[in-house]
C-alpha positions in Angstrom: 6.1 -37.6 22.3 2.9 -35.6 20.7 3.0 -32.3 20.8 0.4 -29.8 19.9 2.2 -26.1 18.1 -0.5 -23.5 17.8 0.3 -21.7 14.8 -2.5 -18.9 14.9 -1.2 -17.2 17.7 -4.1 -15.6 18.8 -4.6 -12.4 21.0 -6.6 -10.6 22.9 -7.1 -7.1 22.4 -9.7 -5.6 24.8 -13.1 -6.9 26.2 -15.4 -4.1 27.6 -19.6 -4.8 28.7 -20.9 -0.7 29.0 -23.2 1.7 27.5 -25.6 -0.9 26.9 -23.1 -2.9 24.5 -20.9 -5.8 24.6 -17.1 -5.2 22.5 -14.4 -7.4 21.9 -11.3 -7.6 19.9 -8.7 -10.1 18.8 -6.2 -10.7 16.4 -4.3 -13.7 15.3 -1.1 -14.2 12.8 -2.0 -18.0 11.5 -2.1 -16.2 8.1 1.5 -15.4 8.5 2.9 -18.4 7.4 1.4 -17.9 3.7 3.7 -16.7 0.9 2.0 -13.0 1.3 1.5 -12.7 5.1 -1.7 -11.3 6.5 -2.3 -10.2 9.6 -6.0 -10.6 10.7 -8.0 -8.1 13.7 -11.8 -9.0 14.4 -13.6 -6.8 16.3 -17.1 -7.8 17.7 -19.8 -4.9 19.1 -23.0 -6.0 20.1 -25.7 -3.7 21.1 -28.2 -5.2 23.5 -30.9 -2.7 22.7 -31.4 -3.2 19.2 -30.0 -7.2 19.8 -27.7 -5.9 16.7 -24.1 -8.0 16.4 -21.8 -6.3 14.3 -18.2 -8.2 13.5 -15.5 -5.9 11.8 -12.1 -7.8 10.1 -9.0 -5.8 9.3 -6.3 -7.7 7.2 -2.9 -6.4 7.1 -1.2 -7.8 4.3 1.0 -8.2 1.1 0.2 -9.0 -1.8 -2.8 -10.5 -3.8 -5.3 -12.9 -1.8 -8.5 -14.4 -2.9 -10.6 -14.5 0.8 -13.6 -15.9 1.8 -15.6 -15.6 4.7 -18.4 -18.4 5.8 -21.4 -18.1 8.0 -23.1 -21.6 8.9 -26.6 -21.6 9.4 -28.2 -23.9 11.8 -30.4 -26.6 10.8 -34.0 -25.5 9.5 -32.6 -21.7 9.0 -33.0 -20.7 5.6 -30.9 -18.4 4.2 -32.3 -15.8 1.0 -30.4 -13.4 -0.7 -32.6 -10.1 -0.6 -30.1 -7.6 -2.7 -26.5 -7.0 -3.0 -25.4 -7.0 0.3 -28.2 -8.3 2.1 -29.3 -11.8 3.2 -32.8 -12.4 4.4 -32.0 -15.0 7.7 -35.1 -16.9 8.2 -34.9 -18.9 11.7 -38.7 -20.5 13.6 -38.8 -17.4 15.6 -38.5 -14.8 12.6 -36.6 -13.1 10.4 -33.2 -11.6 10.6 -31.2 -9.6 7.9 -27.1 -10.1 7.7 -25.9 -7.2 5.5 -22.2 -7.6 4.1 -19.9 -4.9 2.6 -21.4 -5.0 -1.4 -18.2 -5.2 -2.6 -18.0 -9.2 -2.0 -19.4 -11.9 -4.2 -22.0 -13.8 -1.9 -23.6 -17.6 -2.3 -25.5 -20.6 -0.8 -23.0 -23.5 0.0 -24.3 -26.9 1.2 -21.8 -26.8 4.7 -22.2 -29.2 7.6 -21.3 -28.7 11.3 -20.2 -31.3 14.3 -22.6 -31.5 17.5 -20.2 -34.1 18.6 -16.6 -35.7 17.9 -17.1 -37.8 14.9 -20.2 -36.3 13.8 -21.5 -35.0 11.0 -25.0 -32.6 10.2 -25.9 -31.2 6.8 -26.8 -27.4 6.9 -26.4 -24.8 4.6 -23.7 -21.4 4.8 -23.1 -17.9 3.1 -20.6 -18.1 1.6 -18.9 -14.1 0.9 -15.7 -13.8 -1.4 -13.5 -11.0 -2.6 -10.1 -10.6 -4.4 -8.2 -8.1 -2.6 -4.6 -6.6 -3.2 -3.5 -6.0 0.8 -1.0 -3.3 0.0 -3.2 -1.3 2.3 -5.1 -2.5 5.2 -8.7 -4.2 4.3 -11.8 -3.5 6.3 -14.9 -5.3 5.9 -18.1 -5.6 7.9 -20.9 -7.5 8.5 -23.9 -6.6 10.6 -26.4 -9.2 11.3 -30.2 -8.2 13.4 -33.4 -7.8 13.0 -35.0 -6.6 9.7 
């Protein structure tokens, strides 16, 4: 018999569409298993005015981690670090800017994403690290719109 266990346990938090902005939160425990458990929140805010999406991750923790966060680019986006904490996001239609807490290490990574089952296409990713001691809680943010 196959059975599928979902280990991440994710959650819902809250969903609300008002004052002109979009918010959601979740959280999930997949990181539990690890030696030094982390707990990880994501908290989304999009504000249709300014077409601004914001995405805020608390980790909970113990201990030492090394953590990495990845953002794919589509095909035919080009992605071009501007300054510490700032990547210029060039798509057909313009430009964007996705600023990052300084405090994480950023670089292009070759990446590739799935349109179908079996299926793979060549694009390139941000990839953002940062060693972190979770003996407090870790927030980080990212903020991606127009420049």
């Amino acid at each position: 018999i196959f059975r599928l266990f979902e280990k991440a346990n994710p959650e819902h938090l809250t969903f609300e569409d008002a004052n002109g902005g979009v918010r959601y939160a979740g959280r999930h425990t997949g990181y539990t298993r690890l030696a030094n458990p982390v707990t990880h929140e994501r908290r989304f805010a999009f504000t249709k005015t300014s077409a601004e999406l914001r995405v805020e991750d608390r980790l909970d923790g113990v201990g030492a981690h090394h953590l990495q966060w990845h953002f794919h680019a589509a095909v035919g986006v080009e992605l071009s670090p501007a300054e510490r904490g700032r990547v210029r996001v060039q798509t057909a239609a313009g430009a964007l800017d996705l600023r990052y807490d300084p405090r994480l290490t950023a670089r292009g990574v070759p990446a590739w994403y799935a349109p179908s089952y079996g299926v793979r296409v060549g694009c390139s990713a941000l990839e953002l690290t940062l060693e972190a001691d979770l003996a407090k809680p870790l927030e980080v943010a990212f903020t991606i719109g127009p420049v």
